[in-house]
VEXDO-115660 format. One record per atom (N, C-alpha, C): residue number from 0; residue in one letter; atom name; z, x, y. Coordinates in pm, whole numbers, plus 32768, in hexadecimal, padded with zeros to 4 digits. Layout:
seq|type|atom|c3|c1|c2
NUM|A|CA|Z|X|Y
...
% end
This chain:
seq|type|atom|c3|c1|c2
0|X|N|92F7|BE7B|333E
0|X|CA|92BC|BE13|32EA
0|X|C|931D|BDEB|327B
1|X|N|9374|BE15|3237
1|X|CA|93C5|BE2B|31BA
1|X|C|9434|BDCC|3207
2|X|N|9462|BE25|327D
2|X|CA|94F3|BDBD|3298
2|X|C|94A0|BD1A|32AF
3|X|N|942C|BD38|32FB
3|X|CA|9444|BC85|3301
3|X|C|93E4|BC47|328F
4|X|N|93D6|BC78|3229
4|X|CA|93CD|BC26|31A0
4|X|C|9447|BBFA|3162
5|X|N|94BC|BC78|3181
5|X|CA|955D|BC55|3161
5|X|C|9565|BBDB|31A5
6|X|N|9566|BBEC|321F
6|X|CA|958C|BB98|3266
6|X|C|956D|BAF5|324C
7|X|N|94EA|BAFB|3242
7|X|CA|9490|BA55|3212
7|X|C|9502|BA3B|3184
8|X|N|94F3|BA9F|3115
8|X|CA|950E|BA8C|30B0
8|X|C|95C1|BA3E|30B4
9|X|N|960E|BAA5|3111
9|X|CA|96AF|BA4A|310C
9|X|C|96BC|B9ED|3146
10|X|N|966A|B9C5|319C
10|X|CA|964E|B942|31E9
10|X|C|961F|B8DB|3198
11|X|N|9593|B90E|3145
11|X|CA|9598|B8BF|3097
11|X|C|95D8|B895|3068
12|X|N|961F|B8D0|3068
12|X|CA|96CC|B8D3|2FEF
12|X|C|9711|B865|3007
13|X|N|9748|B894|3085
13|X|CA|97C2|B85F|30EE
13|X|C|978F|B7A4|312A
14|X|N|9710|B7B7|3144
14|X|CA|96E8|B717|315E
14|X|C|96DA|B6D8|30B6
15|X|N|969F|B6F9|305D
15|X|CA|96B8|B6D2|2FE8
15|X|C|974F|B6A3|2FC8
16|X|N|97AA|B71F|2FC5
16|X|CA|9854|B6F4|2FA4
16|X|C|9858|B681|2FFF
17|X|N|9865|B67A|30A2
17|X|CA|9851|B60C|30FA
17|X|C|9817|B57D|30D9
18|X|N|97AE|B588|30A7
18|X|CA|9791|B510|305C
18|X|C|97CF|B4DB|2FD2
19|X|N|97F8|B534|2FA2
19|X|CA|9832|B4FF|2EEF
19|X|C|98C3|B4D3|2F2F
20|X|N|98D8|B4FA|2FA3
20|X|CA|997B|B4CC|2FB0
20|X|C|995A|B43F|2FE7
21|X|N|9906|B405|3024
21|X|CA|98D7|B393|3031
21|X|C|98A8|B338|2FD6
22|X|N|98B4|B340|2F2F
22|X|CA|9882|B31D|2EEB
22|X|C|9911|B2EC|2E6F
23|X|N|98E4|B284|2E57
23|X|CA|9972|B26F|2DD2
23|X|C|9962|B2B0|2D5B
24|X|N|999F|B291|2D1D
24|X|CA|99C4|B2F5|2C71
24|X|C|993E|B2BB|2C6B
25|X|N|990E|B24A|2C5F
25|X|CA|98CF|B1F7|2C25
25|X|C|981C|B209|2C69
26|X|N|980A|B23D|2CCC
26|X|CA|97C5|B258|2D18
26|X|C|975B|B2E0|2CE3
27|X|N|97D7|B328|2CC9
27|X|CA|97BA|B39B|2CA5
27|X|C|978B|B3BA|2C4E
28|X|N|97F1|B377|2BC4
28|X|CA|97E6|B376|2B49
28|X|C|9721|B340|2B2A
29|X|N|9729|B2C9|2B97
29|X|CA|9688|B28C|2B6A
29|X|C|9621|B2B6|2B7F
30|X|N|9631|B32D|2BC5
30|X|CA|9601|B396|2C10
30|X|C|95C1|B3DF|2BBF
31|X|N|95F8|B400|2B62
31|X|CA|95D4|B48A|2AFC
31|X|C|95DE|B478|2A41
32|X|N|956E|B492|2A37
32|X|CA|9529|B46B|29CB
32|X|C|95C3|B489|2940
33|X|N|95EA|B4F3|2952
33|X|CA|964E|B505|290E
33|X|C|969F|B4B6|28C6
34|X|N|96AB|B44D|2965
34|X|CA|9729|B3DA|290B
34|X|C|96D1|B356|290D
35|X|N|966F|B382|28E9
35|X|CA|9606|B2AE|28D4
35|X|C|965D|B26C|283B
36|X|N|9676|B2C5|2804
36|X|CA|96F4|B26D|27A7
36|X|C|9747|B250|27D3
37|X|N|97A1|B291|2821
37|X|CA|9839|B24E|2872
37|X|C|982B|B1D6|28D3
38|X|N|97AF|B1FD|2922
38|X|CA|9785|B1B8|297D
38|X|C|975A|B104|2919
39|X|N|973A|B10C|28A1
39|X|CA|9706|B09C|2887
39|X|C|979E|B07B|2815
40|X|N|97D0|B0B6|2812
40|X|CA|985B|B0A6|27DF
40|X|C|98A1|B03F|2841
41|X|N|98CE|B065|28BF
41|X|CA|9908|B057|2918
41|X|C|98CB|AFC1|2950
42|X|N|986C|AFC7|2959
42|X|CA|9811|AF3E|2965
42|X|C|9828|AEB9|28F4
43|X|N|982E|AEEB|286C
43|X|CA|985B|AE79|2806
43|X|C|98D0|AE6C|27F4
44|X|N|993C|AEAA|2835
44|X|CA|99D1|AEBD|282E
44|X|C|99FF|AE62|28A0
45|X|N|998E|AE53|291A
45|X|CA|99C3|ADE6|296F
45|X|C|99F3|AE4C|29C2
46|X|N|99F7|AEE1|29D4
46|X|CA|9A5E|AF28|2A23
46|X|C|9A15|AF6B|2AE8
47|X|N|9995|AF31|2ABD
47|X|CA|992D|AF6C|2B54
47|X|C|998E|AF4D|2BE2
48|X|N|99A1|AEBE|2BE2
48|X|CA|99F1|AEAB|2C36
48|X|C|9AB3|AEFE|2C51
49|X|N|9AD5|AF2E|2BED
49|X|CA|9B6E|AF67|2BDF
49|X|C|9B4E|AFD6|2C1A
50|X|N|9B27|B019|2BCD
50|X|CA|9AE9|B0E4|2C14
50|X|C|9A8F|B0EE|2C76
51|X|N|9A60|B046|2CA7
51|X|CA|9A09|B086|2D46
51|X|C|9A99|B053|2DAA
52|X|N|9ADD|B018|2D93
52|X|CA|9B43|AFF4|2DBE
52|X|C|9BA2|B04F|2E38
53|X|N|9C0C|B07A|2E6F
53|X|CA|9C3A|B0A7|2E92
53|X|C|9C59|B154|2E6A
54|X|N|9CA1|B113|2E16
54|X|CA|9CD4|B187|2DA7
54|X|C|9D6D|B196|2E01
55|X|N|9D65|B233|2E09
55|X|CA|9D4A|B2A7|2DB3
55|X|C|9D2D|B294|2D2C
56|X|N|9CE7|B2DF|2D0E
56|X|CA|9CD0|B2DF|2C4B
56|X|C|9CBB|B37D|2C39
57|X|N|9CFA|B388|2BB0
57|X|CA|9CA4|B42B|2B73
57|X|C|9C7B|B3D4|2AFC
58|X|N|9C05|B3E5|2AC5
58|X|CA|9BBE|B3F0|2A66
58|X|C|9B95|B469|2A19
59|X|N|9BD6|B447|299D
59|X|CA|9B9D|B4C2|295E
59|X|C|9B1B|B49F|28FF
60|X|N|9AA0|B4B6|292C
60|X|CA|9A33|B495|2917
60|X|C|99EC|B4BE|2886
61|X|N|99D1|B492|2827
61|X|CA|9961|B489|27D1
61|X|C|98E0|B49F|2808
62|X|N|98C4|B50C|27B6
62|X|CA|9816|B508|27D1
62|X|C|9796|B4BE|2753
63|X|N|973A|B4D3|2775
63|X|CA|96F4|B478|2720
63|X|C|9709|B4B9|268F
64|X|N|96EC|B54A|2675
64|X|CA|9704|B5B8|2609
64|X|C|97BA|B56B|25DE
65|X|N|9804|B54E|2613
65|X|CA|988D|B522|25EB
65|X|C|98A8|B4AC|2587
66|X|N|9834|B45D|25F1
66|X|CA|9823|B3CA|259A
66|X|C|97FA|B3FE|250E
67|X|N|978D|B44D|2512
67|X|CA|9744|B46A|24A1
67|X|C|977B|B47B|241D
68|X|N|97DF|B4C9|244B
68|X|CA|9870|B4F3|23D4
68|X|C|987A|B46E|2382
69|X|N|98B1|B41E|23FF
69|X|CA|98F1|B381|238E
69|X|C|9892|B38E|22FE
70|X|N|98E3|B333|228C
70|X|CA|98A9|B32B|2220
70|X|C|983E|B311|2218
71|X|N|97AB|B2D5|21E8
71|X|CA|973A|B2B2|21D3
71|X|C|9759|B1D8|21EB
72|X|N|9726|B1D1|2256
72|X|CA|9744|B13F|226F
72|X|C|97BA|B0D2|22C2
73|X|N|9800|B16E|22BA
73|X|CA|989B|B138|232A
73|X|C|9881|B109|23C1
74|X|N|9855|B15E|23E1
74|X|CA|980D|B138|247A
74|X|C|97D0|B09C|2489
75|X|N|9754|B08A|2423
75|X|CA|9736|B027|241B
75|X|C|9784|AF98|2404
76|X|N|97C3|AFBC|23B6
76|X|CA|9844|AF54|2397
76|X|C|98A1|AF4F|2415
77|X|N|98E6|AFB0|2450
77|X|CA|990F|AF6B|24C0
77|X|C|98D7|AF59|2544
78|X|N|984A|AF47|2562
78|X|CA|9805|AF03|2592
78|X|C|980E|AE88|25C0
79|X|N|97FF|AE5C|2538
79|X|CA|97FF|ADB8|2515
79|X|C|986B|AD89|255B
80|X|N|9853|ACF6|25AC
80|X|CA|988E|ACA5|25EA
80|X|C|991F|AC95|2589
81|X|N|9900|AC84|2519
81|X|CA|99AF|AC37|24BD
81|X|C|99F3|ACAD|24AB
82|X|N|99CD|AD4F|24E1
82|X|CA|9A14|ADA8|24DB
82|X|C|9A5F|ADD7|2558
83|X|N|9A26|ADA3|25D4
83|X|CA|9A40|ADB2|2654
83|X|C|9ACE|ADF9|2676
84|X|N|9B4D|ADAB|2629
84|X|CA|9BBF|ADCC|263E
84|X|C|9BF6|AE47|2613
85|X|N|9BA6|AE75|2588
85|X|CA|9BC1|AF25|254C
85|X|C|9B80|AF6F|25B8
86|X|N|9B05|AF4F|2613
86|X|CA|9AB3|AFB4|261B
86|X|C|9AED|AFDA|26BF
87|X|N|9B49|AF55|270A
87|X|CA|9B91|AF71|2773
87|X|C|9BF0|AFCE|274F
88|X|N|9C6B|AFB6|26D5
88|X|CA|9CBB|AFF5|26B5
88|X|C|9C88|B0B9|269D
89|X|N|9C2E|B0C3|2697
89|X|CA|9C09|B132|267A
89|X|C|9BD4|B1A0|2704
90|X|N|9B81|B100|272A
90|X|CA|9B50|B153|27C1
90|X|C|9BD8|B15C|2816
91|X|N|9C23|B10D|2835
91|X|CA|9C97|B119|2870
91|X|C|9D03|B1A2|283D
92|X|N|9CF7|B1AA|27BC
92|X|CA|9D3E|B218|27AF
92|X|C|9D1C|B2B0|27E7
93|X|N|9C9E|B2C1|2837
93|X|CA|9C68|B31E|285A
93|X|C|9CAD|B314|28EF
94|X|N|9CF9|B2BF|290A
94|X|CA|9CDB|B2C4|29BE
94|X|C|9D93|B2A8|29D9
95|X|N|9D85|B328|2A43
95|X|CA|9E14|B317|2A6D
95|X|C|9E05|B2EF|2AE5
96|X|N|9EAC|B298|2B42
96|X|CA|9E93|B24A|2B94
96|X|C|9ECA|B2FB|2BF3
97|X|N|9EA4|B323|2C91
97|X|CA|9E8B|B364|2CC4
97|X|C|9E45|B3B3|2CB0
98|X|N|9E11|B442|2D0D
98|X|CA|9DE9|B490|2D1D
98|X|C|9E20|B519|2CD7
99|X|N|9DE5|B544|2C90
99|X|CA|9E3C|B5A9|2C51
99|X|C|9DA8|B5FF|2C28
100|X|N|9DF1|B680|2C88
100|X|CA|9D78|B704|2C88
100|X|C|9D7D|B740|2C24
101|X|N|9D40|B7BE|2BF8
101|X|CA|9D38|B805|2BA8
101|X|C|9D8C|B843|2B9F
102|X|N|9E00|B879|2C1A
102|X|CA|9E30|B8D8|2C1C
102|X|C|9ED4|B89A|2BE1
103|X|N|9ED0|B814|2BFA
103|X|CA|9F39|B7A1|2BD1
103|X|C|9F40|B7D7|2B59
104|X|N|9EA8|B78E|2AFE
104|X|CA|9EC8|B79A|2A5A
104|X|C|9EE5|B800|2A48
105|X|N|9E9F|B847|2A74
105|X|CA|9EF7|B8DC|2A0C
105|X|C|9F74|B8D7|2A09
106|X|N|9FDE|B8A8|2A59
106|X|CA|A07D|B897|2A4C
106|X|C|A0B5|B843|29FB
107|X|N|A051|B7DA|29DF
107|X|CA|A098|B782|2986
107|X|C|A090|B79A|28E8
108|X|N|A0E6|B710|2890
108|X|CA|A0E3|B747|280A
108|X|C|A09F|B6A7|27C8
109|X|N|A0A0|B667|283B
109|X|CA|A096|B5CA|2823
109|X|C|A058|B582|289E
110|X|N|A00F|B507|288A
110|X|CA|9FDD|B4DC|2901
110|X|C|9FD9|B437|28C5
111|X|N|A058|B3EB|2914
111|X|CA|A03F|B33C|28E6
111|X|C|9F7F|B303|2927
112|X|N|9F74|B2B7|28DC
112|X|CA|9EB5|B27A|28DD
112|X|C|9EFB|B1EA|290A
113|X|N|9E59|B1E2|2962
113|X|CA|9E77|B141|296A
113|X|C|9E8B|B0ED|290A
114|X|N|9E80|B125|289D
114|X|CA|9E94|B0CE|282D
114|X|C|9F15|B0CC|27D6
115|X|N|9F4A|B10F|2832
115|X|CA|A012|B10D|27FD
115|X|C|A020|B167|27C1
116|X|N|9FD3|B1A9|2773
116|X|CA|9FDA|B209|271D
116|X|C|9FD5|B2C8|2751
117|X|N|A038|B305|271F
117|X|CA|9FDB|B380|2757
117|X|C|9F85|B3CB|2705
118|X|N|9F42|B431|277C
118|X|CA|9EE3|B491|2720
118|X|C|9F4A|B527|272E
119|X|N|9F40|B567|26C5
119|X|CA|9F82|B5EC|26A2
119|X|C|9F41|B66F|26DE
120|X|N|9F41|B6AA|2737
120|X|CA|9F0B|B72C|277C
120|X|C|9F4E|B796|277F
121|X|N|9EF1|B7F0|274A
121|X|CA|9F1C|B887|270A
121|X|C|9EB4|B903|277A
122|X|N|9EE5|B930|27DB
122|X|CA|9EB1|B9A0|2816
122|X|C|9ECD|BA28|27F7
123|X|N|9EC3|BA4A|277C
123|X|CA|9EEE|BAC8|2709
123|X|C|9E72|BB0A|273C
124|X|N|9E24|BACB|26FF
124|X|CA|9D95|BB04|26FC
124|X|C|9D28|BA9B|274E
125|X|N|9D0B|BAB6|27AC
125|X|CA|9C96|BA54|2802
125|X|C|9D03|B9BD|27F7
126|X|N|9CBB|B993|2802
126|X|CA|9D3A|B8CA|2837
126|X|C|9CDC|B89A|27C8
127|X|N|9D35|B843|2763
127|X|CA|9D12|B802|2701
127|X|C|9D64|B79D|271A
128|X|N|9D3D|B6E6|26F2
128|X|CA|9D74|B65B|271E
128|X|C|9D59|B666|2698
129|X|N|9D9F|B642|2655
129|X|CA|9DB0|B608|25C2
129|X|C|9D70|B659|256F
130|X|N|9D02|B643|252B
130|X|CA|9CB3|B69E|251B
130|X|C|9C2F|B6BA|2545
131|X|N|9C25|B6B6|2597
131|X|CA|9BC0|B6C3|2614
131|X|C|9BD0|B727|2658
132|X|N|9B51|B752|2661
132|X|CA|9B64|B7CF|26D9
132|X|C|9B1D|B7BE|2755
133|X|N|9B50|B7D8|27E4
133|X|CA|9B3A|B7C9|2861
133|X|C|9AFD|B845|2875
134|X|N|9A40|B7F5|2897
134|X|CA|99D9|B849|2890
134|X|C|99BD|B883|292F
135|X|N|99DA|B80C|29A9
135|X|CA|99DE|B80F|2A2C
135|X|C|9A6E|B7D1|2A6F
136|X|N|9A72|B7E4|2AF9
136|X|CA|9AE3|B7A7|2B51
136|X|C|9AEA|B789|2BD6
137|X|N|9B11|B72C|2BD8
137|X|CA|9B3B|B73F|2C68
137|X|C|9A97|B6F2|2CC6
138|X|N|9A70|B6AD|2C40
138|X|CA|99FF|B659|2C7E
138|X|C|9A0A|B5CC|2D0E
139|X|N|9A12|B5FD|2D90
139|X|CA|9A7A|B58C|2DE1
139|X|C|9A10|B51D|2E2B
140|X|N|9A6E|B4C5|2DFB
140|X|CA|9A28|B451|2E28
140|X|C|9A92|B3F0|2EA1
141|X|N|9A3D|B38D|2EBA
141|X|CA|9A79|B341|2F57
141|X|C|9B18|B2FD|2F08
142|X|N|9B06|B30B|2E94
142|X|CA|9B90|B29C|2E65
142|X|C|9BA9|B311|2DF0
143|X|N|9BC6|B38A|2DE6
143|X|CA|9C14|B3CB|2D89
143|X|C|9B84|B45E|2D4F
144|X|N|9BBB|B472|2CC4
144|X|CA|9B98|B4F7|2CAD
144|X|C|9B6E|B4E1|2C1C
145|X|N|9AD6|B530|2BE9
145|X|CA|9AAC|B50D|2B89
145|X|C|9AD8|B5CB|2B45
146|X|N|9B0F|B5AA|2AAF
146|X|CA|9AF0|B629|2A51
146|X|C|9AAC|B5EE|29FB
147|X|N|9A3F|B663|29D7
147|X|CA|9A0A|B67A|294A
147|X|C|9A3E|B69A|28DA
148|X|N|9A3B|B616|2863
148|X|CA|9A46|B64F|27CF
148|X|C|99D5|B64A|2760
149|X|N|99E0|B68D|271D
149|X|CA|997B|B6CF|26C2
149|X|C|9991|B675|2644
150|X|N|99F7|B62E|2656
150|X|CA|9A2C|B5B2|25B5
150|X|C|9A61|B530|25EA
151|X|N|9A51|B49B|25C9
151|X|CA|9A88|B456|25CA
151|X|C|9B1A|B460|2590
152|X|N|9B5F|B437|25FB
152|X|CA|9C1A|B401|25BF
152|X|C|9C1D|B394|25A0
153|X|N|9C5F|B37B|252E
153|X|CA|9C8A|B2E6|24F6
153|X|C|9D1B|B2F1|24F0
154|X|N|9D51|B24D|2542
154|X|CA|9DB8|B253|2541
154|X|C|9E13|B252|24B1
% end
């Protein structure tokens, strides 16, 4: 009885992973309550169509608790339509163009963003992007790979 509860259970798993790899950054992301800020970020930034796109992409993901950080009203402000162009520049700075695993970052010291700019990564202690810390990894989707951060990066 035990092995084939195992059994149902990695089959759980394994068709689950199976399906998220069928699914875009963007798919995913809308998926889970976590990122309904990124997700509605990403939507006033004009960017739904870019990250369901082809890719590869890594995203290093904001969670809703991340947004929260920003100052009292920042979020809201780049919202707004006449802010559109900061709030791309920002979301873009989260997203590198390929696939790059977990096991990648840890080697690096630097990672260029779609947004020209890079982010600074320190694997001393756990993987930190700027000052952000990478809470999950290796989240895979049909067009690239989502990580979790615990802080918004500003370029």
């Amino acid at each position: 009885m035990t092995r084939k509860l195992i059994a149902l259970a990695a089959a759980a798993v394994f068709a689950s992973a199976a399906q998220a790899k069928e699914q875009t950054i963007v798919d995913i992301a809308a998926g889970n309550p976590d990122f309904s800020t990124l997700v509605s970020a990403v939507k006033a930034a004009g960017l739904v169509d870019t990250l369901s796109s082809e890719g590869p992409f890594t995203v290093f993901a904001p969670t809703n608790e991340a947004f929260a950080k920003l100052p009292q009203g920042t979020l809201e402000s780049l919202l707004k339509p006449e802010n559109k162009d900061q709030l791309v520049a920002i979301l873009t700075y989260h997203v590198v163009a390929g696939e790059v695993k977990a096991e990648q970052v840890v080697k690096l010291d630097q990672a260029k963003t779609v947004n020209g700019k890079a982010l600074s990564i320190d694997s001393a202690n756990g993987v930190r992007v700027n000052n952000a810390t990478v809470t999950a990894t290796d989240i895979e989707a049909s067009n690239g790979v989502i990580h979790v951060l615990d802080t918004v990066v500003l370029p």
